[in-house]
Structure formats: structure tokens, C-alpha cells
C-alpha positions as CSV (number, residue, x, y, z in Angstrom):
1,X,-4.3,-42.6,-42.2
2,X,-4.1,-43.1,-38.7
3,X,-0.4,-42.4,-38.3
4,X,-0.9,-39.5,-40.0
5,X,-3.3,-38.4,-37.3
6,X,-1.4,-39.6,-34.3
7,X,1.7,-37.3,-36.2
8,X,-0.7,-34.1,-36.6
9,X,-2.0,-34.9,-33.0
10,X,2.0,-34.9,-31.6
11,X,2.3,-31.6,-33.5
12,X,-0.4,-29.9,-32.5
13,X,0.3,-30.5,-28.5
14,X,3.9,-30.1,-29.3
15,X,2.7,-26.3,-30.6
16,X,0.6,-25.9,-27.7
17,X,3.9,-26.5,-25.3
18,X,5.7,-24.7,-26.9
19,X,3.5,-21.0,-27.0
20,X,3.1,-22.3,-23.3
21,X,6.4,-22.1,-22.6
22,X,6.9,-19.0,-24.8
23,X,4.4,-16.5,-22.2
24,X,7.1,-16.9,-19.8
25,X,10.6,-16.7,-21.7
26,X,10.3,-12.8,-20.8
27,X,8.4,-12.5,-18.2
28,X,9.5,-10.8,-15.3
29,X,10.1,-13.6,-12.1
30,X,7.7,-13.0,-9.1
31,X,10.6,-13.6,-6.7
32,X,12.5,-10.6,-8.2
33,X,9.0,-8.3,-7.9
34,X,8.6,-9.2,-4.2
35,X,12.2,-8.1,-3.5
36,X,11.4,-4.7,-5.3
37,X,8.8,-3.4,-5.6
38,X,8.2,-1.4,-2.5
39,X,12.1,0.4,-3.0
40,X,10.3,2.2,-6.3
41,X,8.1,4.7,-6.9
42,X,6.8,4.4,-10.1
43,X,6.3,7.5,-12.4
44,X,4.6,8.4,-15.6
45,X,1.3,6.9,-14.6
46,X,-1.4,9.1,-17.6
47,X,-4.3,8.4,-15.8
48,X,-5.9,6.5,-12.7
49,X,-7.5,4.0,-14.8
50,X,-7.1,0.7,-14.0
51,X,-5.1,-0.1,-18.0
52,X,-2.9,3.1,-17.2
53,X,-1.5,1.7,-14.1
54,X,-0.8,-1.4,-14.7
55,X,0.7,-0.8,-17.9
56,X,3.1,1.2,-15.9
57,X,3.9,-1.7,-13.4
58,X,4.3,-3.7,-16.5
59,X,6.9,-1.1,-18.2
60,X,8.6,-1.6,-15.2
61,X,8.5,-5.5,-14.4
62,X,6.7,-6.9,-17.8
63,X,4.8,-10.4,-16.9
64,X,3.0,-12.6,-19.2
65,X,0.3,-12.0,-16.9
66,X,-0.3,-8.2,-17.0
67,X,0.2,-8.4,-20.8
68,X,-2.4,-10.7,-20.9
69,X,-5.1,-8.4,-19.3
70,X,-4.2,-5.8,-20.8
71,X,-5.0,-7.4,-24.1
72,X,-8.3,-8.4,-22.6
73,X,-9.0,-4.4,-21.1
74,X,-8.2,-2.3,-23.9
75,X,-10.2,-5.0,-26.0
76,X,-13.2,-4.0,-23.6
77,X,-13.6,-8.0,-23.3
78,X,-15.0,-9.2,-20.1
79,X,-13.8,-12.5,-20.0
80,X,-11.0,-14.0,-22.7
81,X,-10.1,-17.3,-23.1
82,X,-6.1,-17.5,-25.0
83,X,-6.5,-21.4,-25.5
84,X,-5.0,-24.2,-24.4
85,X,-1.8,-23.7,-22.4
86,X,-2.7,-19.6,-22.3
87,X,-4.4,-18.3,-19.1
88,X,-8.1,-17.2,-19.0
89,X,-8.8,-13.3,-18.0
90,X,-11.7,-11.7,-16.1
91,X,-12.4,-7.9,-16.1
92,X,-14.8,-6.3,-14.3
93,X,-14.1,-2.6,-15.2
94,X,-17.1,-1.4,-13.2
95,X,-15.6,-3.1,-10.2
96,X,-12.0,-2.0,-10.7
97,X,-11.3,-5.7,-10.9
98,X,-8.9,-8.0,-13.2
99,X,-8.1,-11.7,-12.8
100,X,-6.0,-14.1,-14.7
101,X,-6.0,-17.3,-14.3
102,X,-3.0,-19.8,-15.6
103,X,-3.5,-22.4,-17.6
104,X,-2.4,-25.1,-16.4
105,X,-3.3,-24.6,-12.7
106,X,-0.2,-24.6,-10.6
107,X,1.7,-21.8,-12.7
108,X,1.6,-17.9,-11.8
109,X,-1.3,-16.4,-11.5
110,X,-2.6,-12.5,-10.7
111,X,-5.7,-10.7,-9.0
112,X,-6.5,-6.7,-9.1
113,X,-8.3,-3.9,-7.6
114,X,-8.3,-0.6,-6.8
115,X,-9.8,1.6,-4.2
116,X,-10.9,5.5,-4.5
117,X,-9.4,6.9,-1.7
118,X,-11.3,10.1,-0.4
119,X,-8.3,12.6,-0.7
120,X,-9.1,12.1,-4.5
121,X,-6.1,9.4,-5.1
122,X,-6.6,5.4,-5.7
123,X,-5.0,2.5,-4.1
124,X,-4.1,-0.1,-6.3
125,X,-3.7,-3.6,-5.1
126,X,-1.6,-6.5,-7.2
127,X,-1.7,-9.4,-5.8
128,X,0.5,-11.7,-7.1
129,X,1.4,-15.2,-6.4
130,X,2.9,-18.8,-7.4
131,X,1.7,-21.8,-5.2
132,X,5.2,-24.1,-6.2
133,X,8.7,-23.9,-6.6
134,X,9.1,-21.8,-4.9
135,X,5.5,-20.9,-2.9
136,X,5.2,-17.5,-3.1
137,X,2.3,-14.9,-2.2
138,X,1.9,-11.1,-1.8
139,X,0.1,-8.2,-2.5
140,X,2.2,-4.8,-3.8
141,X,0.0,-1.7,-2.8
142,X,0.1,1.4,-4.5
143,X,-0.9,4.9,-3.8
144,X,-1.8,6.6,-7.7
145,X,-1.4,10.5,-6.9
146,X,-3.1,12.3,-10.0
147,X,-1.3,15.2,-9.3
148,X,2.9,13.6,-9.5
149,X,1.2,10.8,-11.8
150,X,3.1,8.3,-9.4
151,X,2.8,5.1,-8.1
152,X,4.1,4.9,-4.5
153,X,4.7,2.3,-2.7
154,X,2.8,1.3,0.4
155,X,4.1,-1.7,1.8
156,X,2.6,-1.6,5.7
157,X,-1.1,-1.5,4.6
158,X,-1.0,-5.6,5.8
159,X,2.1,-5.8,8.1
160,X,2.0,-9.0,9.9
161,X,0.0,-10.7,7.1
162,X,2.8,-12.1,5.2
163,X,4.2,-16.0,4.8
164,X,6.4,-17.6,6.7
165,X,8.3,-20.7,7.0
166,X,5.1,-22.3,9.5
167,X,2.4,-19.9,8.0
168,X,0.7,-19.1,4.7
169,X,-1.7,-16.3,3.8
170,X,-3.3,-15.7,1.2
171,X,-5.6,-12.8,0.0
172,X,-9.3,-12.1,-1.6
173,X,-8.9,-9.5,-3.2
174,X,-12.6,-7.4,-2.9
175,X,-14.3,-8.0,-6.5
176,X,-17.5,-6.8,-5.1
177,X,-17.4,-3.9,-2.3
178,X,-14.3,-3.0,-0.4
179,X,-13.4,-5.7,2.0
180,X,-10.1,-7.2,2.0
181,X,-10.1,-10.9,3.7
182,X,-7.1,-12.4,4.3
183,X,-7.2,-16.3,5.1
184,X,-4.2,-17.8,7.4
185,X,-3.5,-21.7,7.1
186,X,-0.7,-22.9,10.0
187,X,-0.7,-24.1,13.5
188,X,-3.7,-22.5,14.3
189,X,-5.6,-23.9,11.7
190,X,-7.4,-22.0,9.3
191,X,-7.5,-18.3,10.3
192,X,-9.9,-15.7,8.7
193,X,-8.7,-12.2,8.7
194,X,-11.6,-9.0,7.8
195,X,-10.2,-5.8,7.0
196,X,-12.7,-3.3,6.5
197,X,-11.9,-0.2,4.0
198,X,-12.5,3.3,5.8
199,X,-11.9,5.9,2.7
200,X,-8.3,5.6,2.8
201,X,-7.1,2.0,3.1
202,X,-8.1,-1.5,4.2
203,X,-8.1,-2.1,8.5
204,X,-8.1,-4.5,10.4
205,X,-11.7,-5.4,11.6
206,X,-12.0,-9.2,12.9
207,X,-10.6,-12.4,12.7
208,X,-12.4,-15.6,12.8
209,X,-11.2,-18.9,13.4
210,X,-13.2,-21.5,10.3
211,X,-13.7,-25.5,10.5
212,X,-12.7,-27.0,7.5
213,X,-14.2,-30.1,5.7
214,X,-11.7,-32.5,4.4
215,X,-8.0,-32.3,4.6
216,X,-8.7,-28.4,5.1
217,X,-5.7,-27.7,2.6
218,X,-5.9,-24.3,1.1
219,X,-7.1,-24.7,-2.6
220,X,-4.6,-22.5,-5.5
221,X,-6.4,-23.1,-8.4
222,X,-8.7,-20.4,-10.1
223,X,-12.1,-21.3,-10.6
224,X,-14.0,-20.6,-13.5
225,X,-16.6,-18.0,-13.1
């Protein structure tokens, strides 16, 4: 009897690794979305809601990640657990906000917003990001124009902002009001960046320098809300 379990126990986290590994046979690679996505303007956008544009960044460069809110929005689910080995998403519709976290920690992982911009268009924000092999972090910004039903790119909204070899940043995205804050980890220490939104896009407001407790190592891993 007790074989038998320790088989069915092998089989079932077998399974598990398996649909794991599965979400990411096809997914589109975060490297290759950094080095594109602010050469294309993306078209055929039906709407400026938050499930019409992504689902057109996901036509484009399909990621387990989008497909997985997606499922989540047009279920009208705010939060959706996939099981183990599957990511967890948050949707805040009334927020213009969307999270998915990997499971397990360390793997991709995805954060979204938008902004109404006062000329009547939106400003979506994806901020995408892998903390190993290789580190990666970056936000692609969006202008929706309901008008062309576009997607344009706006990649200067955070020059200056962006990794390098001796510095990482990384990006809270605003899930409640409009503030962007950008924290910087590297020879200055730990770096926090306020950008303040003024109708049209995020700006630079303040920067603060923070005293960490501990080892003061910058922390990947999505907590559970």
C-alpha cells in the first residue's frame, strides 16, 4: 500500500513539472521583447480596455503570463490561483491594474497599469521582468490612440532608469493612484525615485536616498495579497 502511494505521489509531482514546464514551451522570451518592442507600433487595438490591449501585445509576443490574465479578466475573477507550479493572478479592473505572479518565485513574472491621459488616449505600462539567468527588468510604455486603434511606442518616458552592469532598477508599478516609484540598488545604495503623473505621463518629482535593514538586497518575489 505504501508503495503504491509513494508511486501515485512521484506521478502526481511528476504531472505538476511537467504543466510547469508546459506554460513556457511557447512563450515568447523576455530578452527578445526588450530588444523589440519599442521598433513596433502595434495596430488593431478594438478598444482601450485593459483585455483589448494586452491581448494585442500578446498577438504579437504571446507569453504564458499575459495568457494567464487574460483568463483571469475576461473571467471577471479578481484573484486566480492555477495551482501548483501555475502563477497566481491579481486584477483590479477598477484600478486599471493586473499582476501575475510565478510560481515558483524566481521565474518570469508581470505587472500592469494604465493611465487616462487628458488628450482622451491611455498609457499603458507592462512591466516585465526575470530576476535570473539572465536578470532582466523593464517597463514597455504604450500610447493607445482610440482614433488609429494603435499601440505606440514610447520608450523615453524613464530614460536613465534602466539596468546596468553596476546598477539595478526596478519599478512599482501605481496600483493605487498615479505614482510611478522607481527603486535603484548599486553603489549608492538604495535609491528611491518619485515620478509624479501630470495628465499626460509619469515625471520626475524626487528622489530619496532609504536605509535598509538587513543585507538591504532587493527582494523578487511576489507577495501574496
Amino acid at each position: 500500500m505504501k508503495k503504491m502511494v509513494m508511486v501515485a505521489m512521484m506521478a502526481l509531482m511528476s504531472f505538476a513539472t511537467a504543466v510547469g514546464q508546459d506554460i513556457y514551451s511557447n512563450s515568447t522570451s523576455v530578452v527578445n521583447i526588450n530588444s523589440e518592442w519599442e521598433h513596433v507600433t502595434l495596430s488593431g487595438v478594438t478598444d482601450g480596455s485593459l483585455i483589448a490591449m494586452l491581448d494585442c501585445f500578446n498577438k504579437k509576443w504571446p507569453t504564458w503570463m499575459v495568457t494567464y490574465a487574460l483568463k483571469t479578466m475576461r473571467k471577471g475573477q479578481h484573484l486566480e490561483r492555477f495551482g501548483e507550479g501555475l502563477p497566481t493572478v491579481f486584477y483590479e479592473p477598477q484600478n486599471g491594474w493586473v499582476d501575475v505572479a510565478a510560481q515558483p518565485m524566481g521565474t518570469e513574472f508581470m505587472h500592469v497599469c494604465y493611465w487616462k491621459r487628458t488628450n482622451g488616449h491611455r498609457l499603458l505600462a507592462i512591466y516585465l521582468g526575470k530576476p535570473i539567468d539572465p536578470s532582466i527588468h523593464f517597463v514597455c510604455f504604450y500610447d493607445y490612440s482610440p482614433q488609429k486603434h494603435t499601440l505606440t511606442p514610447e520608450p523615453h518616458i524613464i530614460d536613465g532608469y534602466q539596468t546596468t552592469e553596476d546598477t539595478k532598477f526596478y519599478y512599482d508599478l501605481p496600483r493605487e493612484g498615479k505614482n510611478l516609484i522607481i527603486s535603484e540598488f548599486g553603489p549608492r545604495g538604495h535609491v528611491r525615485h518619485t515620478f509624479k503623473w501630470d495628465g499626460m505621463k509619469p515625471v520626475y518629482s524626487k528622489s530619496e536616498f532609504i536605509e535598509d535593514i538587513g543585507d538591504g538586497e532587493h527582494c523578487d518575489e511576489d507577495e501574496d495579497n
